[in-house]
VEXMARLUM-396268 format. One record per atom (N, C-alpha, C): atom name; residue number from 1; x, y, z. Coordinates in steps of 0.02 Angstrom, whole numbers, plus 50000, padded with zeros to 5 digits. Layout:
% residues N
+-------+-----+-------+-------+-------+
: atomo : num :  east : north :    up :
+-------+-----+-------+-------+-------+
:    CA : NUM :     X :     Y :     Z :
...
+-------+-----+-------+-------+-------+
//
This chain:
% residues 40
+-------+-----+-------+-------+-------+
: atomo : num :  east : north :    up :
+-------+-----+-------+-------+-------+
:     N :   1 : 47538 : 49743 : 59627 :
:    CA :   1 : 47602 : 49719 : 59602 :
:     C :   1 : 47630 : 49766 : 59549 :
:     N :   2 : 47586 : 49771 : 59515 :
:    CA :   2 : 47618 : 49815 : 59442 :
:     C :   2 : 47632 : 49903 : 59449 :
:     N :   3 : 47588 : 49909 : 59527 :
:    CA :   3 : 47599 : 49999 : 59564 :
:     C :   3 : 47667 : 49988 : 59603 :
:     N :   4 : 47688 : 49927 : 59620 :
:    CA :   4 : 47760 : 49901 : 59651 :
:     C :   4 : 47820 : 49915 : 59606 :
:     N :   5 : 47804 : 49881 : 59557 :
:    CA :   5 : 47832 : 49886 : 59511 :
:     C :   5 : 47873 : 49946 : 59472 :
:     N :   6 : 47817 : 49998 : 59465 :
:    CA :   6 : 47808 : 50047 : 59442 :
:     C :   6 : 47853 : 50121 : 59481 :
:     N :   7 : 47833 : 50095 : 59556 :
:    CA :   7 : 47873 : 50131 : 59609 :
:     C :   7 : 47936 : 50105 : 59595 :
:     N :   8 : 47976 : 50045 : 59604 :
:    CA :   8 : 48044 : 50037 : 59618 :
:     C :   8 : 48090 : 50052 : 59552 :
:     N :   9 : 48039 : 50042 : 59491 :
:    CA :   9 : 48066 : 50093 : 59401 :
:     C :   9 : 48092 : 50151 : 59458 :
:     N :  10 : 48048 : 50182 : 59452 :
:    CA :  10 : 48046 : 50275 : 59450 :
:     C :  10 : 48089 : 50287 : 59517 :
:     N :  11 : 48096 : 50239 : 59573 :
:    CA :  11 : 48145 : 50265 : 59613 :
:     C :  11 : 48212 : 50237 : 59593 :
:     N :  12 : 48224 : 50186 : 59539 :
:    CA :  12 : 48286 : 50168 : 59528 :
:     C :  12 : 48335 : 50233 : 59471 :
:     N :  13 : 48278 : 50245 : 59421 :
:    CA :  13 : 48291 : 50300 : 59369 :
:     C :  13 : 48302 : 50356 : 59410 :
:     N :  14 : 48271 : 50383 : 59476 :
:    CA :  14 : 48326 : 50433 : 59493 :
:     C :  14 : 48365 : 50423 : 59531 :
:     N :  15 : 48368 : 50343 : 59551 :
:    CA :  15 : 48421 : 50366 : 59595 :
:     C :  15 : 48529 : 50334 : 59537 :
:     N :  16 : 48494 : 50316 : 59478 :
:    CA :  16 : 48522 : 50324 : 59422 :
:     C :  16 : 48552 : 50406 : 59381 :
:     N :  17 : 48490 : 50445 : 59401 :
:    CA :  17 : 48506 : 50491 : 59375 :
:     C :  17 : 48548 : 50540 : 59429 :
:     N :  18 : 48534 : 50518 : 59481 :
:    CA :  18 : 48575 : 50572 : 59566 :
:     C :  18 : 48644 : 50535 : 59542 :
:     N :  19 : 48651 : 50472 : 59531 :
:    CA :  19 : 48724 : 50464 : 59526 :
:     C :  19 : 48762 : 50469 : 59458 :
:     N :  20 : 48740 : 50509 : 59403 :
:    CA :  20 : 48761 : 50500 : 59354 :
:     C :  20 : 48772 : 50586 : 59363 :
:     N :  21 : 48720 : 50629 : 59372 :
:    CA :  21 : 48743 : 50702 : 59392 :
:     C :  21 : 48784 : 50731 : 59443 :
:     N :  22 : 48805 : 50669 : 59476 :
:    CA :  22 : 48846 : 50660 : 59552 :
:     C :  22 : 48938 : 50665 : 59529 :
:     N :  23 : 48909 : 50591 : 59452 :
:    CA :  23 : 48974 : 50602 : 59428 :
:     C :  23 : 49007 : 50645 : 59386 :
:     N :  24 : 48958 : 50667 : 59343 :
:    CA :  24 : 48977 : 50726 : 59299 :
:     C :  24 : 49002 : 50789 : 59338 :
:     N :  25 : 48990 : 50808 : 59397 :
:    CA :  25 : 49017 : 50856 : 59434 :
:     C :  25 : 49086 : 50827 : 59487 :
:     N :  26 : 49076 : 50763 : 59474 :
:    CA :  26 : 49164 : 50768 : 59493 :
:     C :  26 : 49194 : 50747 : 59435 :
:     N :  27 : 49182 : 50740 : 59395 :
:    CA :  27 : 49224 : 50732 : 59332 :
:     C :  27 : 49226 : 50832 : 59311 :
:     N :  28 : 49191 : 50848 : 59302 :
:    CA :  28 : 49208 : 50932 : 59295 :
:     C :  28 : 49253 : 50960 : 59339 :
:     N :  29 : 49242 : 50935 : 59422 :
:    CA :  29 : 49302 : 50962 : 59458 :
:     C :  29 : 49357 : 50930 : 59424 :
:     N :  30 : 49365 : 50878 : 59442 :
:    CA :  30 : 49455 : 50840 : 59403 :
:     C :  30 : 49463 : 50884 : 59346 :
:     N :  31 : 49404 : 50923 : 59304 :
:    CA :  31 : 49450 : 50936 : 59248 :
:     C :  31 : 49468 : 51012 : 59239 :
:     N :  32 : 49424 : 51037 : 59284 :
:    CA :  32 : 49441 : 51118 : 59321 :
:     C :  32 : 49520 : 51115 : 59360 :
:     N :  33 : 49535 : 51065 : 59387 :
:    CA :  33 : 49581 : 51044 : 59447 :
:     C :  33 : 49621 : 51048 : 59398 :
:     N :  34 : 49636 : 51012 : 59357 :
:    CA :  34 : 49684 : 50981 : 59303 :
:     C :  34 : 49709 : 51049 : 59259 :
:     N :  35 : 49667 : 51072 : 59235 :
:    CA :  35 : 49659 : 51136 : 59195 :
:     C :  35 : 49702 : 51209 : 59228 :
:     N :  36 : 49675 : 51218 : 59308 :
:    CA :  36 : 49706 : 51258 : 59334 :
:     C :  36 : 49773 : 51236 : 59334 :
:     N :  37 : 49803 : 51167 : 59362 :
:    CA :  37 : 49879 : 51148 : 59374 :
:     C :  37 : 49913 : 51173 : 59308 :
:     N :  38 : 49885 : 51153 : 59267 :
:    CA :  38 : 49930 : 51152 : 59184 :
:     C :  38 : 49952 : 51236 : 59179 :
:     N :  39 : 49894 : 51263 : 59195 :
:    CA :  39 : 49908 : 51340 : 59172 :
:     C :  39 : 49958 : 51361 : 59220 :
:     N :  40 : 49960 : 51351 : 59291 :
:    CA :  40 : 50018 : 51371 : 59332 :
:     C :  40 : 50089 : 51337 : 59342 :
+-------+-----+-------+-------+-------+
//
């Protein structure tokens, strides 16, 4: 129970961390995107 446990932590924390580095790289595009428009 507590090796159950232990597994569905550690697969939730990355699959926490795949979507949090998922978002930071489209939040960097929008602001690359954004950045280029302004300058042209």
């Amino acid at each position: 129970m507590s090796l159950f446990f232990m597994y569905s932590f550690v697969l939730s924390r990355l699959w926490r961390k795949k979507i949090a580095i998922r978002l930071l790289l489209y939040i960097q595009d929008n602001v690359t995107l954004i950045v280029f428009l302004n300058k042209n």
